[in-house]
PAKOLPA-750671 format. One record per residue (C-alpha): y, x, z; residue in three letters; residue number from 1. Coordinates in nm, 4 decimals. Example, Ala and Ser with C-alpha at 12.3 -4.5 7.8 and 13.67 -1.06 7.14 Angstrom:
# PAKOLPA-750671
+----------+----------+----------+-----+-----+
|        y |        x |        z |  aa |   i |
+----------+----------+----------+-----+-----+
|  -0.4500 |   1.2300 |   0.7800 | ALA |   1 |
|  -0.1060 |   1.3670 |   0.7140 | SER |   2 |
+----------+----------+----------+-----+-----+
This chain:
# PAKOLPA-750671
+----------+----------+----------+-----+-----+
|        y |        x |        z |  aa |   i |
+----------+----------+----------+-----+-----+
|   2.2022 |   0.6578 |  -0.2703 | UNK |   1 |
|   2.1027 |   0.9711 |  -0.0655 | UNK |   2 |
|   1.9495 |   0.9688 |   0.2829 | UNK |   3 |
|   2.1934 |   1.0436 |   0.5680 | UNK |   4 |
|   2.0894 |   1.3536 |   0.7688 | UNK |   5 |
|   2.0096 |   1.2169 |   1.1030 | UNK |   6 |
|   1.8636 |   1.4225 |   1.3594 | UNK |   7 |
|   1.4646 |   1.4566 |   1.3527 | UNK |   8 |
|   1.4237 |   1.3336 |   1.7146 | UNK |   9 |
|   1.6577 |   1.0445 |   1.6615 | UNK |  10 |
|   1.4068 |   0.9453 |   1.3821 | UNK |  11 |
|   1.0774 |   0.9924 |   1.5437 | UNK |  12 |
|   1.1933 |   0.8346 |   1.9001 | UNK |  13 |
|   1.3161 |   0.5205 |   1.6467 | UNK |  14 |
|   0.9548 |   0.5936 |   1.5075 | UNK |  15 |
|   1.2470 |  -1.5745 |  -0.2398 | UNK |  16 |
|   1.0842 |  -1.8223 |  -0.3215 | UNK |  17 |
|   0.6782 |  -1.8408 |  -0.2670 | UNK |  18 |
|   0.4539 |  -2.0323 |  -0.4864 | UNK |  19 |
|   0.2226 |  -2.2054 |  -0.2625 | UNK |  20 |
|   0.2321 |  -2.1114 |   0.0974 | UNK |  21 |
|   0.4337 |  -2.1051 |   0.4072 | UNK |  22 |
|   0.5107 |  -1.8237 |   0.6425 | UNK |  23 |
|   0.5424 |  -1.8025 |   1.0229 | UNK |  24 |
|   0.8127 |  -1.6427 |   1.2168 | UNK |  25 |
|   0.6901 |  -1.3179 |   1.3938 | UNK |  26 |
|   0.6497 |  -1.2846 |   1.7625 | UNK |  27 |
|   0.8010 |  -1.0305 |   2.0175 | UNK |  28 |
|   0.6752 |  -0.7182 |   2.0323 | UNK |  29 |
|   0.4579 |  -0.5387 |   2.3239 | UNK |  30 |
|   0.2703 |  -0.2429 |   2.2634 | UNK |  31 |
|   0.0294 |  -0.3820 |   2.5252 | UNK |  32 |
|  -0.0939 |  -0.6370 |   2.3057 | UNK |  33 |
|  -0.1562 |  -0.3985 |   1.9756 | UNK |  34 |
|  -0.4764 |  -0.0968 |   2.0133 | UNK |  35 |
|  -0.4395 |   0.1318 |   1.7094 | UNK |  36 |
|  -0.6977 |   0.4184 |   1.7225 | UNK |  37 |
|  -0.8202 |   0.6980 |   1.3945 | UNK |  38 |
|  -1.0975 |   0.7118 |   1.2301 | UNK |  39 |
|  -1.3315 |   0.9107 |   0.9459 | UNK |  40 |
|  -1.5508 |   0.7075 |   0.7312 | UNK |  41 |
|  -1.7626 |   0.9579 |   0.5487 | UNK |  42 |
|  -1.8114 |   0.8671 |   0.1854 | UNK |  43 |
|  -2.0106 |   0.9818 |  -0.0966 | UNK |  44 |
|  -1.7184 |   1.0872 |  -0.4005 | UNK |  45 |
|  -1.6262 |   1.3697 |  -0.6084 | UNK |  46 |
|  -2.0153 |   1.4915 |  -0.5980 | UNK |  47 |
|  -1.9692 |   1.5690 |  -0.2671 | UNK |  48 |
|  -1.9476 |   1.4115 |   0.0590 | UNK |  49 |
|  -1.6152 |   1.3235 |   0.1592 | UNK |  50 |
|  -1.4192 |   1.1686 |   0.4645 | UNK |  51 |
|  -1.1926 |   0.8968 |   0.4177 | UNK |  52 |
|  -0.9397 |   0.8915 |   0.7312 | UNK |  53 |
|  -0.7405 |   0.5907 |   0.8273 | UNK |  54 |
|  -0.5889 |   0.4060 |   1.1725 | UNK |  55 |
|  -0.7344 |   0.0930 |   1.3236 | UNK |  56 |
|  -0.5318 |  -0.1695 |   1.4940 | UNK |  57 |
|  -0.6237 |  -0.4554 |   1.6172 | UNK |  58 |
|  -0.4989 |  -0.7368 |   1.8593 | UNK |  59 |
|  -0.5716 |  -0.5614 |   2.2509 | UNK |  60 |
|  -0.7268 |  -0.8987 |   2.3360 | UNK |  61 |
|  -0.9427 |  -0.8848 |   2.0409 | UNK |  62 |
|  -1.1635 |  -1.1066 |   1.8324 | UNK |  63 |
|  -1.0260 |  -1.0674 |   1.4971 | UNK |  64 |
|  -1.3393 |  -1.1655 |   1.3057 | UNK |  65 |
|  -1.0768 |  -1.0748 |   0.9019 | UNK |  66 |
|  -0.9917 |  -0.6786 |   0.8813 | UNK |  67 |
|  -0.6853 |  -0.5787 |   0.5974 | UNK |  68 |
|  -0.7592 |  -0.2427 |   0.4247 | UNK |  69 |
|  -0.4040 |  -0.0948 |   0.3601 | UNK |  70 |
|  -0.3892 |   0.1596 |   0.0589 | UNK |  71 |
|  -0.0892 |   0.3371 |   0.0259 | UNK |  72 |
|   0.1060 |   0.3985 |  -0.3394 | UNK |  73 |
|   0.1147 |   0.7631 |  -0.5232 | UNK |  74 |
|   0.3142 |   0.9944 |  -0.2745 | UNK |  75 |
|   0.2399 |   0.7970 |   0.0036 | UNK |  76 |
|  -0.0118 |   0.8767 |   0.3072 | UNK |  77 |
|  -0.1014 |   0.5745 |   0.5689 | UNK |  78 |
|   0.1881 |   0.6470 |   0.7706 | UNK |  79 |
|   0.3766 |   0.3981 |   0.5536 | UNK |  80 |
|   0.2093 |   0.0928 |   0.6851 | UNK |  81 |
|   0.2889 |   0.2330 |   1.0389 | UNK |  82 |
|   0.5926 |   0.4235 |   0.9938 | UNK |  83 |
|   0.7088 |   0.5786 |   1.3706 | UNK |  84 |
|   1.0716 |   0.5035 |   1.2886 | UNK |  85 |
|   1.1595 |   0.1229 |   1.5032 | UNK |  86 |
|   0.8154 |   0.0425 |   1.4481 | UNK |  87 |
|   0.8636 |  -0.2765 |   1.5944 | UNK |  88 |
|   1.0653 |  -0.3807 |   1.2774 | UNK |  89 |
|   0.8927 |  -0.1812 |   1.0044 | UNK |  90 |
|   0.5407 |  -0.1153 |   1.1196 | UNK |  91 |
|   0.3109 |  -0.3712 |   0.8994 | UNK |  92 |
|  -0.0156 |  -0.2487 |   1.1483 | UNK |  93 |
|   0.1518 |  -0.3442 |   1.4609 | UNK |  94 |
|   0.3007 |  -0.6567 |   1.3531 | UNK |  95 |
|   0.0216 |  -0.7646 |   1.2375 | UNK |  96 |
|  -0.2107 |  -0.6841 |   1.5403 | UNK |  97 |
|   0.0556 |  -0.8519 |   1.7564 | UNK |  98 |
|  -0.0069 |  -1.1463 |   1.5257 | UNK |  99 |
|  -0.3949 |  -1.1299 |   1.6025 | UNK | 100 |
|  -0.4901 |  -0.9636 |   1.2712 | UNK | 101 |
|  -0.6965 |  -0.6470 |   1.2293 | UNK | 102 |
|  -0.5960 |  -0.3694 |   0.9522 | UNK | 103 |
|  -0.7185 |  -0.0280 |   0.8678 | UNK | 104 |
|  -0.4675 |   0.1684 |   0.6633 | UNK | 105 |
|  -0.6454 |   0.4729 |   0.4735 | UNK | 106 |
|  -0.5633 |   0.8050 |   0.3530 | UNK | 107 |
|  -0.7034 |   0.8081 |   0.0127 | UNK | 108 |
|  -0.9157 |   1.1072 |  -0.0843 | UNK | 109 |
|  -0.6591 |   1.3957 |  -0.1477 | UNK | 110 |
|  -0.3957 |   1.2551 |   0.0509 | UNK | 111 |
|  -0.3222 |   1.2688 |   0.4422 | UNK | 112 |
|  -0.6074 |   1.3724 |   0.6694 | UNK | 113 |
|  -0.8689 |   1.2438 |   0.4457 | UNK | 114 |
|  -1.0868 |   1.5019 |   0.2639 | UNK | 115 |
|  -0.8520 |   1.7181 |  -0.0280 | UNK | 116 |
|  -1.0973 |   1.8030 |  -0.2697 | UNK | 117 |
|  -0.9743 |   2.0110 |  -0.6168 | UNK | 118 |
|  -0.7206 |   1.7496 |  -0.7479 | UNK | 119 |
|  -0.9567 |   1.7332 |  -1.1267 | UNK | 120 |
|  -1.2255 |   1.6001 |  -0.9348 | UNK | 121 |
|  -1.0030 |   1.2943 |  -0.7929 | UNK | 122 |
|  -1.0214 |   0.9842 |  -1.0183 | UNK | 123 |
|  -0.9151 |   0.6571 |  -1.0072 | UNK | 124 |
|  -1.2821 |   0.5372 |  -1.0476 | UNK | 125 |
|  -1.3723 |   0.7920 |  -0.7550 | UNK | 126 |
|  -1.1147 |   0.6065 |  -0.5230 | UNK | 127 |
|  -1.2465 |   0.2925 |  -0.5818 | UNK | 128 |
|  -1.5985 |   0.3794 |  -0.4872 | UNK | 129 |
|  -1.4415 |   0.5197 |  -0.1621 | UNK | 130 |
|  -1.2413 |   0.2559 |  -0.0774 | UNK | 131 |
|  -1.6034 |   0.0008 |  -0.1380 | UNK | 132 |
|  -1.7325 |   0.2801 |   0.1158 | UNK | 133 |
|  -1.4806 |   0.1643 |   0.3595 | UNK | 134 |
|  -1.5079 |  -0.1876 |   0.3039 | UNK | 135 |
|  -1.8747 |  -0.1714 |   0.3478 | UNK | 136 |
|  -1.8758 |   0.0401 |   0.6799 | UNK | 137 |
|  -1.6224 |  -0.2418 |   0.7855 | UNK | 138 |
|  -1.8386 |  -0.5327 |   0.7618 | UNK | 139 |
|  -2.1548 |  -0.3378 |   0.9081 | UNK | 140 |
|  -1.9337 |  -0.2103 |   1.2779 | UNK | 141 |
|  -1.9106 |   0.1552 |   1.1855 | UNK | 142 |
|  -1.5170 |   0.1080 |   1.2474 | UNK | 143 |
|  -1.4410 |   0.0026 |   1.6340 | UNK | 144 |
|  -1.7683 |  -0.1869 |   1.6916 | UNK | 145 |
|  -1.6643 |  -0.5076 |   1.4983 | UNK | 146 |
|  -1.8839 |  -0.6239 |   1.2668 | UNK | 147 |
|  -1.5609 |  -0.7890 |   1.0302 | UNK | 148 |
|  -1.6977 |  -1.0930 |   0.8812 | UNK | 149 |
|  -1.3751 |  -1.1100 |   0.5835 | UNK | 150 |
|  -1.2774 |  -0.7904 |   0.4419 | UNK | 151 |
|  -0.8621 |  -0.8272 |   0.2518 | UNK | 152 |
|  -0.7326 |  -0.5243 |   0.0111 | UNK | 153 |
|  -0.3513 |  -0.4789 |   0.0224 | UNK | 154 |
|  -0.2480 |  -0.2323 |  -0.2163 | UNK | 155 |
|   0.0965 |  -0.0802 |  -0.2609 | UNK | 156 |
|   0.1742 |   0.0666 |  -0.6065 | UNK | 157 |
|  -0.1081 |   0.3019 |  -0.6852 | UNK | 158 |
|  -0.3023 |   0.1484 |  -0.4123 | UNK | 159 |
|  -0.2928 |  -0.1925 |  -0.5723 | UNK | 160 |
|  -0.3959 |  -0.0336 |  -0.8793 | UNK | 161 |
|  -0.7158 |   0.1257 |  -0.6928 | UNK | 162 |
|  -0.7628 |  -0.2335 |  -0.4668 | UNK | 163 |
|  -0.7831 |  -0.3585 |  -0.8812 | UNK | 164 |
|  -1.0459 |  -0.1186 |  -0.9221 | UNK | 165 |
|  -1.2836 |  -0.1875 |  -0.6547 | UNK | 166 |
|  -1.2330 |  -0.5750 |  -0.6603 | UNK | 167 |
|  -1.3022 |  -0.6244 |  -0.9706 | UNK | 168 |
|  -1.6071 |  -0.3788 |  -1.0024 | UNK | 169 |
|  -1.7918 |  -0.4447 |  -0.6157 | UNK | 170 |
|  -1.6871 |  -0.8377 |  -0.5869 | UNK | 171 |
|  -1.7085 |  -0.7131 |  -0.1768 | UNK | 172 |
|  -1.3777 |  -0.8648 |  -0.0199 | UNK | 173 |
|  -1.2593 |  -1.2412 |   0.0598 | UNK | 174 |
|  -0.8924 |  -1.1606 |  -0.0822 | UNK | 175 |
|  -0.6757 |  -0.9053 |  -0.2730 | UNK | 176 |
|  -0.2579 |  -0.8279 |  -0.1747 | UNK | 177 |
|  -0.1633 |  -0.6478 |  -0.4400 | UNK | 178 |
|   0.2419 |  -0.5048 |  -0.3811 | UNK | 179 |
|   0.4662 |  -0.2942 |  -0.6100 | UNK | 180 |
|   0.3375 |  -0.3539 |  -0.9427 | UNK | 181 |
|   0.3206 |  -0.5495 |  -1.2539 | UNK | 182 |
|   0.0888 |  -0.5263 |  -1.5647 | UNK | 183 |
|   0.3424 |  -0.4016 |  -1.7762 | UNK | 184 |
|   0.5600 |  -0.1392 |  -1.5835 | UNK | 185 |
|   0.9056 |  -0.0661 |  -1.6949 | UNK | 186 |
|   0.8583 |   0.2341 |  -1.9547 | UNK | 187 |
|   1.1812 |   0.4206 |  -1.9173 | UNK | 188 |
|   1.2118 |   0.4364 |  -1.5586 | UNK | 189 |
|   0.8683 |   0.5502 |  -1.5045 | UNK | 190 |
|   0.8616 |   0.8380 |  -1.7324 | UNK | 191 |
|   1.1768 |   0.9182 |  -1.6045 | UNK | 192 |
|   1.0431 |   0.9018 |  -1.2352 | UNK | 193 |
|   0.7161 |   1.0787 |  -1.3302 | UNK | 194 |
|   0.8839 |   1.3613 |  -1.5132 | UNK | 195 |
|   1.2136 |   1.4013 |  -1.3254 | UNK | 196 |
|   1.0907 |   1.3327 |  -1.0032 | UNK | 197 |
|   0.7465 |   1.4323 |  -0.9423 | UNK | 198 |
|   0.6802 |   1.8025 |  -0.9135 | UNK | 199 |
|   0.3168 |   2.0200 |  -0.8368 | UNK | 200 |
|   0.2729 |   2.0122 |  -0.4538 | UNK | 201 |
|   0.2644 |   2.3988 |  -0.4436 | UNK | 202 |
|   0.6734 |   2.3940 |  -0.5170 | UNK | 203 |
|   0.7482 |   2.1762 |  -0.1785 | UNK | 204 |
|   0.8732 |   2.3273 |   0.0863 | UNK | 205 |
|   0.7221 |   2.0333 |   0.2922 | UNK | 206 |
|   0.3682 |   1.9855 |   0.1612 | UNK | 207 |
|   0.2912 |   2.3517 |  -0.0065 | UNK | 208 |
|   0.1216 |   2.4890 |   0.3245 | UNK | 209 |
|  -0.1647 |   2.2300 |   0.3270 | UNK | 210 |
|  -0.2742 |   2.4161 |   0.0517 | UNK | 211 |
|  -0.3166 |   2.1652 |  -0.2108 | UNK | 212 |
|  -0.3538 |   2.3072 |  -0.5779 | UNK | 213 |
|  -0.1172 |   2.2512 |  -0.8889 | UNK | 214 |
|  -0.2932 |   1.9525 |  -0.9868 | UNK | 215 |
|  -0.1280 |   1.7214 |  -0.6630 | UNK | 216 |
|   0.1952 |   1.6045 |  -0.7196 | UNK | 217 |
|   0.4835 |   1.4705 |  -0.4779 | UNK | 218 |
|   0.8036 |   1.3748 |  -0.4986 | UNK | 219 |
|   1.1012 |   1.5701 |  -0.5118 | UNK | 220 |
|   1.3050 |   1.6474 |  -0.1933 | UNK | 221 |
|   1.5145 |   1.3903 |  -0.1531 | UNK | 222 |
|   1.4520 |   1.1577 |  -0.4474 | UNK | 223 |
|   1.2681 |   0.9148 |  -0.2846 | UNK | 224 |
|   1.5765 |   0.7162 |  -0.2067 | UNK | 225 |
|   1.6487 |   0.6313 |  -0.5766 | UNK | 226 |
|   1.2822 |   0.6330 |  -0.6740 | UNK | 227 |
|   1.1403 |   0.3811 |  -0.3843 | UNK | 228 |
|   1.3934 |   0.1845 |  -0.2315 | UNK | 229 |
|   1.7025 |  -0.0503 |  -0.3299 | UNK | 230 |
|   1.9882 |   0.1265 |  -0.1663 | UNK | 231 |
|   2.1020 |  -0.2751 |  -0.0449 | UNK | 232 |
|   1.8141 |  -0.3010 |   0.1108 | UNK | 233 |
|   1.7417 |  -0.0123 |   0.3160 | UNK | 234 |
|   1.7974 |   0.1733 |   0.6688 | UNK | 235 |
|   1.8958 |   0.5443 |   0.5858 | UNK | 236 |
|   1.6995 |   0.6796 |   0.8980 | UNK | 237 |
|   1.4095 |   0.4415 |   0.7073 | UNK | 238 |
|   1.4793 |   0.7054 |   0.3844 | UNK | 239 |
|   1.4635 |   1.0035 |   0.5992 | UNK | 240 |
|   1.1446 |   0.8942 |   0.7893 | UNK | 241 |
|   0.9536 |   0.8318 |   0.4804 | UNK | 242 |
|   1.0478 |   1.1747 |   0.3162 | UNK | 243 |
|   0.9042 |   1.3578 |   0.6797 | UNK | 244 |
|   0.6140 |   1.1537 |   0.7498 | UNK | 245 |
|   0.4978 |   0.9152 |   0.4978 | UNK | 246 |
|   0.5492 |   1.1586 |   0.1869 | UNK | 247 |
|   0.2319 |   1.2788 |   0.0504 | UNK | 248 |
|   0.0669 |   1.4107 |  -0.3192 | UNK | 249 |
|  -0.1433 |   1.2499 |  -0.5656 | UNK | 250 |
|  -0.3919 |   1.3590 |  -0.7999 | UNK | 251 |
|  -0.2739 |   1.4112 |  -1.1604 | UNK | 252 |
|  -0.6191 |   1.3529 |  -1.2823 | UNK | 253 |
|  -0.6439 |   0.9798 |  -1.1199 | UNK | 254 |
|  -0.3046 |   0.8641 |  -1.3030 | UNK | 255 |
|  -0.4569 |   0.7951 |  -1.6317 | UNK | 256 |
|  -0.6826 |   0.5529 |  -1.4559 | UNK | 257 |
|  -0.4630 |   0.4331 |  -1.2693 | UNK | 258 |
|  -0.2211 |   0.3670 |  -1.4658 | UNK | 259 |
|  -0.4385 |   0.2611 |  -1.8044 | UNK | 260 |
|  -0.6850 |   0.0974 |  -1.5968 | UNK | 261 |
|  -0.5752 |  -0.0198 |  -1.2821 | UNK | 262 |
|  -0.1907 |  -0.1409 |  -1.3496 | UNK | 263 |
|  -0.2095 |  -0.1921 |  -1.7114 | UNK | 264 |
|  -0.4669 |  -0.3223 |  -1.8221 | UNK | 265 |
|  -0.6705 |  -0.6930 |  -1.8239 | UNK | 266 |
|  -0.9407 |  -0.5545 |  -1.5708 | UNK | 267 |
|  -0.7551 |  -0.7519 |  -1.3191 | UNK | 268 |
|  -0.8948 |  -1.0808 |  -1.4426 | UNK | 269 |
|  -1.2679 |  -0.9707 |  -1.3026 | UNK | 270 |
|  -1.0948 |  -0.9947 |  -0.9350 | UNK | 271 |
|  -1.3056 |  -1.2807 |  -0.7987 | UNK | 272 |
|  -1.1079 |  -1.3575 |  -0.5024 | UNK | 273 |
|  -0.7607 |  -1.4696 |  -0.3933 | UNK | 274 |
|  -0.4918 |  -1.2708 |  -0.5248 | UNK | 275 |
|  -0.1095 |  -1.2599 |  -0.3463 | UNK | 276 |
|   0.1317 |  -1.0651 |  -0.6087 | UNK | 277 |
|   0.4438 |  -0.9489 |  -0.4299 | UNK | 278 |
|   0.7496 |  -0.7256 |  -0.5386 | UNK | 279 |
|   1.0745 |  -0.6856 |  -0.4761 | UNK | 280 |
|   1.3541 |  -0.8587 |  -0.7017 | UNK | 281 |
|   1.4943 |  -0.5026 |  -0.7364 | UNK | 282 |
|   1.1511 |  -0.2994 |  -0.7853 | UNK | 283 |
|   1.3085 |  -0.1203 |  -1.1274 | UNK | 284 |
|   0.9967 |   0.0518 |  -1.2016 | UNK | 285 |
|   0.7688 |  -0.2838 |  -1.2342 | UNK | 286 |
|   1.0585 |  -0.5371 |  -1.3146 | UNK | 287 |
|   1.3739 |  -0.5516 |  -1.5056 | UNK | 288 |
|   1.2656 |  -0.4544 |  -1.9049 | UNK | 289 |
|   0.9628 |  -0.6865 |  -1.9399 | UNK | 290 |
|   0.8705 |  -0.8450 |  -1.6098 | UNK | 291 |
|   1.1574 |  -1.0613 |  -1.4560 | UNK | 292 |
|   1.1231 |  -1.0497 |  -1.0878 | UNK | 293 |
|   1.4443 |  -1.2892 |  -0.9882 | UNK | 294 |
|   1.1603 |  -1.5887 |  -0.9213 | UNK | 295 |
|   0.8535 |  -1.6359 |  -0.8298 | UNK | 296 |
|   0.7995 |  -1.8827 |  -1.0853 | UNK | 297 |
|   0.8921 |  -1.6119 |  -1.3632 | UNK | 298 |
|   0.7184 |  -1.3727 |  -1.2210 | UNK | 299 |
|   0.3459 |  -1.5376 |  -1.1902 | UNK | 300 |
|   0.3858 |  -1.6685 |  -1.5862 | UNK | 301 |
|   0.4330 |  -1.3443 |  -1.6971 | UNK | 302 |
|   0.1262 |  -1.2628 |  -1.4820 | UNK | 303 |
|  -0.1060 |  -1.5422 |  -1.4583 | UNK | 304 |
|  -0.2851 |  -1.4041 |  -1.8208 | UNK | 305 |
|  -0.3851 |  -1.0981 |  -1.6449 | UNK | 306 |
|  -0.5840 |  -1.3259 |  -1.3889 | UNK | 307 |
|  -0.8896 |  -1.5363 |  -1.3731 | UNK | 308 |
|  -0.9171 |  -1.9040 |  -1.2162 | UNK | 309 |
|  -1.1439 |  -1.7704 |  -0.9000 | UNK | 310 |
|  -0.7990 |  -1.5142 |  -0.8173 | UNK | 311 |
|  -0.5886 |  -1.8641 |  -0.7641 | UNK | 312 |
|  -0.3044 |  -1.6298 |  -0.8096 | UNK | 313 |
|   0.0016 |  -1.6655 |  -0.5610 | UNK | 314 |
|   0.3589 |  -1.4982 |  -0.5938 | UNK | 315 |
|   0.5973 |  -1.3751 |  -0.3957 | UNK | 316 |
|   0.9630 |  -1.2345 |  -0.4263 | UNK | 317 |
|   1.1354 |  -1.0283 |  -0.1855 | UNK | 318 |
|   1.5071 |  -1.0710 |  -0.2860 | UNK | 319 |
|   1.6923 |  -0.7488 |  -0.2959 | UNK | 320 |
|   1.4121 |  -0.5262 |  -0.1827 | UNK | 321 |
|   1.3281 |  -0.2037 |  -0.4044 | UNK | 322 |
|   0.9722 |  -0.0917 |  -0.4650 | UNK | 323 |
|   0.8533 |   0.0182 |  -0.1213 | UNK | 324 |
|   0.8568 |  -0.3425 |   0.0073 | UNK | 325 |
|   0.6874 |  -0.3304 |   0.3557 | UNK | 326 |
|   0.9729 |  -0.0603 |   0.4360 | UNK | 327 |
|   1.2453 |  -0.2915 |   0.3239 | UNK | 328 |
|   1.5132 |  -0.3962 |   0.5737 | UNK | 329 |
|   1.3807 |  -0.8110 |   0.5442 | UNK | 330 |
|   1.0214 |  -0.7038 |   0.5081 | UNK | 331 |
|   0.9516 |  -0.9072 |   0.8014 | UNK | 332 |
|   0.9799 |  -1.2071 |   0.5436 | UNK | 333 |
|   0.6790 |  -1.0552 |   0.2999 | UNK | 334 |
|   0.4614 |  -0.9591 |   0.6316 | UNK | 335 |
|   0.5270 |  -1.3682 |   0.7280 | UNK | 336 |
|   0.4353 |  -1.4677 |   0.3889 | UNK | 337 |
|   0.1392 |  -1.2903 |   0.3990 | UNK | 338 |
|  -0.0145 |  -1.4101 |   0.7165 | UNK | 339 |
|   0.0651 |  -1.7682 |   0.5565 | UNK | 340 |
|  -0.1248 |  -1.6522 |   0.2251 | UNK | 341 |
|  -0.4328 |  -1.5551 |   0.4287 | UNK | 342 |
|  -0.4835 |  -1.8518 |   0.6686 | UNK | 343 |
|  -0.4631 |  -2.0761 |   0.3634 | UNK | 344 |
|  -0.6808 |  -1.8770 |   0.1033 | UNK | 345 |
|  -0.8905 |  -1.6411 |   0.3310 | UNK | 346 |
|  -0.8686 |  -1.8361 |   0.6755 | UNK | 347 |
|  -0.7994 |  -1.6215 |   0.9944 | UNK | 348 |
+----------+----------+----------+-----+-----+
């Protein structure tokens, strides 16, 4: 499936079973009731100081006391937990904060507004100690003034991978949402994707002018259709929205650890917190070869090895929904889920 070529301004004026929990239907939405302002959290990575950049939203009213740090997957930037096209159906931020839960979605270093530093510097390991940054300036009241008594990771892709990482090295956050990825990735697509559809920022048309070096990597124009999202499950101005505002590079130096560390390997079972697994039944990169993804059921067996008894691991499906779940067309199920997952194992 290719995007349809809607008009820019149409765009940005726009912009199953569950083991163990129960959701709860979303409300209405209001932008009254939902405050989303940025942010820099200056971070010590790379050898340098850095600044990790990310958007706040919280309830207007208030008094969420449980903040969700939202790390986006490789090619991503933050935008795709706020994504300005109909954000009252696809914006995970707003629907939460309308739901009375804080989040703070991050650029991760190299990517978005947040410091680009010479792509070898960026690790996997480095992103990890930037994200505990975060966390920690969270639960202290540098961010908005709250001091956030229960600190959640939810990763996408690469950013469950780094949300791995840090939980299972700093032992700092009351729960871990880890989206888009199994331990044992399916092989053939993912070379395929990697090779054939990643290419060095400096060749897009799109991203070249920030200036980034060889070393970042994006997607192809137009291939994030077949790479990210189930062509069933999908808006086409969703498609085109991603590709102009959510699209963004990552460091060729961080995907070994990524990868080796964060996706593949046991490291996992050091999480010592609540874990949620969720991915879509038609995620072909994670699911299909190895990992069956048509149950919930099959799904945590295959995965329960790669986690310890404190991670109490819970699984979700999200029938017919590609990789990119929280841009899926029923994504409103897996943001309900969610909310379910954390009253019962992180309490809101």
């Amino acid at each position: 499936m290719r995007p349809l070529r809607a008009p820019i301004a149409a765009i940005l004026t726009g912009c199953a079973v569950l083991v163990g929990m129960v959701g709860v239907p979303g409300s209405a939405s209001a932008a009254a009731q939902v405050t989303c302002t940025e942010a820099d959290v200056p971070v010590s990575a790379v050898l340098l100081g850095q600044i990790m950049h990310g958007q706040l939203c919280s309830p207007a009213s208030g008094g969420s006391k449980m903040v969700q740090v939202l790390l986006p997957g490789a090619t991503f930037n933050r935008k795709y937990w706020d994504l300005p096209y109909e954000p009252d159906r696809y914006s995970y931020q707003r629907d939460m904060a309308r739901n009375g839960l804080a989040t703070f979605a991050v650029d991760e270093l190299g990517v978005g507004q947040s410091s680009r530093p010479l792509s070898v510097l960026v690790t996997g390991a480095g992103q990890s100690s930037a994200v505990h940054q975060v966390v920690q300036a969270l639960r202290v009241g540098k961010l908005g003034g709250t001091r956030f008594e229960k600190v959640v990771l939810v990763g996408h892709s690469a950013g469950s991978a780094i949300a791995v990482l840090e939980a299972s090295a700093y032992h700092d956050v009351d729960g871990v949402v880890l989206t888009g990825m199994t331990h044992v990735p399916n092989a053939p697509v993912v070379i395929k994707d990697m090779a054939l559809g990643l290419q060095p920022v400096t060749l897009d048309p799109q991203l070249a002018k920030r200036g980034g070096d060889p070393g970042y990597l994006t997607s192809r124009p137009g291939d994030r259709d077949e790479m990210y999202f189930s062509s069933t499950d999908v808006e086409p101005g969703v498609v085109q929205a991603d590709e102009m505002v959510a699209k963004d590079q990552v460091s060729l130096s961080s995907l070994p650890e990524i990868i080796g560390l964060g996706l593949a390997s046991p490291i996992s079972r050091g999480i010592s917190a609540p874990v949620l697994l969720v991915n879509g039944t038609k995620d072909t990169g994670f699911c299909g070869l190895v990992r069956d993804c048509s149950t919930a059921e099959s799904l945590r067996a295959a995965e329960s090895m790669y986690f310890g008894p404190a991670a109490k691991l819970s699984v979700y499906v999200l029938p017919g929904a590609g990789h990119a779940v929280a841009l899926a067309e029923n994504a409103p199920d897996y943001r309900d889920v969610t909310r379910g997952w954390l009253r019962q194992y992180v309490g809101v």
